[in-house]
Every structure is written in structure tokens, then in C-alpha cells.
C-alpha positions in Angstrom: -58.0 114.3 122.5 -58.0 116.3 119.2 -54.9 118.8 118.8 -55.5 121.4 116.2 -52.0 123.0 114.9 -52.2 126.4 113.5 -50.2 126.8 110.6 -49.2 130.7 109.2 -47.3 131.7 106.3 -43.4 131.3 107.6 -44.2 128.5 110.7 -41.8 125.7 109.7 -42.4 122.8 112.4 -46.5 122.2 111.9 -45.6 118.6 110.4 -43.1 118.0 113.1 -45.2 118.9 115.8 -47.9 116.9 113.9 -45.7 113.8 113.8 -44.9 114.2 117.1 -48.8 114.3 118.4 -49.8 111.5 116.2 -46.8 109.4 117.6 -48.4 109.9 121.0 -51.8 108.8 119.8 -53.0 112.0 119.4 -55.8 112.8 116.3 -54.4 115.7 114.9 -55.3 118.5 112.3 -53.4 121.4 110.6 -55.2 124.1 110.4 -54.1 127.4 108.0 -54.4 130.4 109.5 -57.1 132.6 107.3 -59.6 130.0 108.7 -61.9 131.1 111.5 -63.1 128.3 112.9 -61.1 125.8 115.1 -62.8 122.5 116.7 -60.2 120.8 119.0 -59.8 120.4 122.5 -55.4 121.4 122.6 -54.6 124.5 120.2 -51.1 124.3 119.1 -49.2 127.2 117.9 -45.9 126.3 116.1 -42.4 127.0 116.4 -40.9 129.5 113.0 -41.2 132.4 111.6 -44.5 133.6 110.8 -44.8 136.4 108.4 -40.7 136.4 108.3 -40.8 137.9 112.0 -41.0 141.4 110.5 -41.6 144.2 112.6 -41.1 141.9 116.0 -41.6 138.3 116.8 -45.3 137.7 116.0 -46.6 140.8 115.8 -48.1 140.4 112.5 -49.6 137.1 113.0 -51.6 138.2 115.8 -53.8 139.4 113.5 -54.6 136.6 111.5 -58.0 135.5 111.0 -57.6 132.5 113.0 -56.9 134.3 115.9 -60.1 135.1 117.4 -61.1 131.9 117.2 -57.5 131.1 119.2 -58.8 134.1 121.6 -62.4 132.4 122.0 -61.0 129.1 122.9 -59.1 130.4 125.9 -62.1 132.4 127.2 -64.2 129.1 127.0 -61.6 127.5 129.3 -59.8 125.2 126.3 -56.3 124.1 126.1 -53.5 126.0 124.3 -50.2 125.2 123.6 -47.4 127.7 121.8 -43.8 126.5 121.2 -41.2 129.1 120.2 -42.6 131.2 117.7 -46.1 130.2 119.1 -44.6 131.1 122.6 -44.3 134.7 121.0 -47.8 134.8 119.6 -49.5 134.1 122.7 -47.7 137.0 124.3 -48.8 138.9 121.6 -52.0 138.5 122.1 -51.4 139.2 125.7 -52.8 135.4 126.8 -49.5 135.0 128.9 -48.0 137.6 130.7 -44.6 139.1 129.7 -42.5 140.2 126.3 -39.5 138.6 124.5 -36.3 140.4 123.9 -33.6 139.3 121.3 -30.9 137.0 123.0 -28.5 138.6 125.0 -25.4 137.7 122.6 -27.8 138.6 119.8 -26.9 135.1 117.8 -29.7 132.5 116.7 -29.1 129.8 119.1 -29.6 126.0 117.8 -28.8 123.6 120.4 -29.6 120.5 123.1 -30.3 122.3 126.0 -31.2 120.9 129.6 -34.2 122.3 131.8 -35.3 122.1 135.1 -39.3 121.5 136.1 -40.2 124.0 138.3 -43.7 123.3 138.5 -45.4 119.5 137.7 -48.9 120.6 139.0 -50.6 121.3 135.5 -51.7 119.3 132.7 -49.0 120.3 130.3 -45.7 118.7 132.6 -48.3 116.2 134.3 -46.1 113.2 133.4 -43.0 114.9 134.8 -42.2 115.5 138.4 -40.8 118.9 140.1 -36.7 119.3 139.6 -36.6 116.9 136.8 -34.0 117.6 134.4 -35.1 117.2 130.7 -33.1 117.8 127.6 -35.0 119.4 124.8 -33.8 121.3 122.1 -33.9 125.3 121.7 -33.8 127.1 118.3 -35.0 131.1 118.9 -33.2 134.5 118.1 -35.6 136.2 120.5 -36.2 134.0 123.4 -34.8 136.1 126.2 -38.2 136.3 128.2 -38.8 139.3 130.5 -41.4 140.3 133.1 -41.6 142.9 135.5 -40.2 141.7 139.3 -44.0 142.5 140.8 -45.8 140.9 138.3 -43.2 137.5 138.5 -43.4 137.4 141.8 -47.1 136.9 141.3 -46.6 134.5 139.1 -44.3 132.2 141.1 -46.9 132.5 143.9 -49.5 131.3 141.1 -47.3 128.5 140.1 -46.8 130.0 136.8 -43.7 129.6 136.0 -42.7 126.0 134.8 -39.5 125.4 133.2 -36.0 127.0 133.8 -32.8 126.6 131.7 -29.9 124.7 133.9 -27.4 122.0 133.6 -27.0 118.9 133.1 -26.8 118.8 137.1 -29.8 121.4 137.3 -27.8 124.6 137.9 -29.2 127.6 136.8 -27.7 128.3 132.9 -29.3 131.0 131.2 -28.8 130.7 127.3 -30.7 133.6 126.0 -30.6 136.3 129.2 -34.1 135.2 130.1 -35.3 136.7 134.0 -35.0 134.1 136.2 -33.5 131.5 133.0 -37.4 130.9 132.8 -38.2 128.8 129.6 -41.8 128.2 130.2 -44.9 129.3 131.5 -48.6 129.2 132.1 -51.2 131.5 132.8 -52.9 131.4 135.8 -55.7 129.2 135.3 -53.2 126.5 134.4 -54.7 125.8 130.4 -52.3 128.1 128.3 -48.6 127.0 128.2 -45.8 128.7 126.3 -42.0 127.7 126.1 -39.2 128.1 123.8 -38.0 124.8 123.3 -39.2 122.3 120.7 -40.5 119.5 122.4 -41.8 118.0 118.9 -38.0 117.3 118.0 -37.4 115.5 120.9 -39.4 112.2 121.0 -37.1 109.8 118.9 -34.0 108.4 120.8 -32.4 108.6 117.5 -32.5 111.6 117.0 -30.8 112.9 119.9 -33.6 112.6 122.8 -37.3 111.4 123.9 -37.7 113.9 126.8 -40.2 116.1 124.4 -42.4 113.0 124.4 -43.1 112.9 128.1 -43.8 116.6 127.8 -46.0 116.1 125.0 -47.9 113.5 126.3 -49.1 115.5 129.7 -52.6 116.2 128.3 -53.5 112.5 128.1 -51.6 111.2 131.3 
């Protein structure tokens, strides 16, 4: 599988998530954003700060050239991920359902932080299994994810929502002030994925964890 990783003026963790997909035995390609042509099967939008976050989270970099590209892989059916920052794109662009708030305490949070699987039956968490707990770092200002109650509702019937904040025991523990403690999601045809962790800097057990590996690695299990 070819992963194609976008990178845009202020991303810092395109070589991370790079070393991360290459470690896995992925072929991999960085890809700068004033390009208009992508050829991969996975889109990855990276964790950061693209164009310094002005205005809101991602709002600028929606409108990079790269984007329609970005736009005309997901109406073909093709696979896109978005950490963090690339979490926040994808909303932008309205390709997953929902808007990100600053945290709750209004602090950067930089931490190991555990999360339940909520939902295995996708490609993207396809080498985990339901109520797993995994421990994958979190590094966001603005990761407290809301949605409407009608429109979350639909999307728990549609299995959208994949990963929760908990515990180390899988309690419910919401870092950020997220509804629900959700930390990840998909849309409803199961091919775009968005969470605010950083799976990439978890796949080393010395560096702190390998759970971001088995996460990773759900598009060639």
C-alpha cells in the first residue's frame, strides 16, 4: 500500500509519521501542499500547526492547493487518514462530521494518554479488538471535539465513533472536554478516519509505547 503524507507550511510530524509508515512496511511519500496531484492509496494528513493555526485550527489550510485532490480521493472511495492537526483539516473541509473547540482548561496538553476502542469494525483499528485499551500519546490545544446530540446519535448507530479517552482501567477520562471523551472517528462509509492522538510516536517500546503501531498497521492486516 502507498501512503502519501501531506506536508503544509507549519505541519511538524510528516517525517515521524513517515518513519513510522515505513517501519510497518509501508512505501511512503511526502507530498507538499501546493501540489495538485496525489497518487496513493492512504492520504495522510499530519499532526502541527499548519499555517501557525491562525484564524482557527486549519482553516487556512483547507485551502491549499492540494486539497481538491484530498477532496477527489474521498469521492472516489480512497483512504484518508488525519492525526491531530490533520484531524482538524478534515473537519474543515467538512469530510467528517463535527468542530473542535479549544480544551476545556485552555492549556496545550502533551501527554501518554490511554483510550478505549469503541469500534474494531473498519480498516483503520482492524488489528485491534472492541474495549481494548491502548496508550497513545496526545499533543493538541484544540482537541475538545463537539457534535450536535442528533447528529452523534447517528453516528454511534453508524459505528462512527471509534476511540474514547479513559483509564488505564477503561473508565471514561476526558482530557480535553470532548462530547462523549470521543478521540476518534470515521465517516460513515468507514474510509476517512480522524483522531487526536499521534499514533506515529507510539511504535518504539523505547520510547514510551508500540500501541500506535497496531493502529498504524490496520490498513494492511
Amino acid at each position: 500500500m502507498k501512503v502519501a503524507i501531506i506536508n503544509f507550511p507549519g505541519t511538524n510530524c510528516e517525517r515521524d509519521t513517515q518513519y513510522a509508515f515505513e517501519k510497518l512496511g509501508y512505501k511512503t511519500e511526502i507530498i507538499w501542499h501546493k501540489e495538485e496531484s496525489i497518487n496513493a492509496d492512504l492520504i495522510v494528513l499530519p499532526g502541527g500547526f499548519s499555517h501557525g493555526d491562525y484564524l482557527r485550527t486549519a482553516a487556512i489550510a483547507k485551502f491549499s492547493p492540494i486539497m481538491k485532490a484530498v477532496v477527489a480521493h474521498a469521492k472516489k472511495g480512497g483512504y484518508i487518514l488525519g492525526i491531530c492537526n490533520g484531524f482538524q483539516m478534515l473537519l474543515e473541509l467538512k469530510l467528517l462530521d463535527g468542530a473542535m473547540n479549544r480544551n476545556l482548561s485552555l492549556s496545550f496538553i502533551s501527554k501518554y494518554h490511554h483510550l478505549k476502542v469503541v469500534s474494531a469494525d473498519n480498516k483503520f483499528l482492524s488489528c485491534c479488538k472492541k474495549d481494548e485499551i491502548l496508550n497513545i500519546p496526545i499533543a493538541h490545544g484544540e482537541g475538545n471535539y463537539y457534535i450536535d446530540s442528533y447528529n452523534l446519535n447517528k453516528m454511534y448507530d453508524k459505528g462512527q465513533i471509534l476511540l474514547k479517552y479513559c483509564d488505564e482501567n477503561g473508565a471514561y477520562e476526558n482530557p480535553n472536554g470532548s462530547v462523549d471523551a470521543i478521540a476518534g472517528i470515521c465517516d460513515k462509509d468507514k474510509k476517512i478516519f480522524g483522531l487526536m492522538p499521534h499514533p506515529e510516536r507510539a511504535i518504539e517500546a523505547e520510547l514510551g509505547g508500540v500501541d500506535g503501531a497496531r493502529v498504524l498497521k490496520g490498513f494492511i492486516c
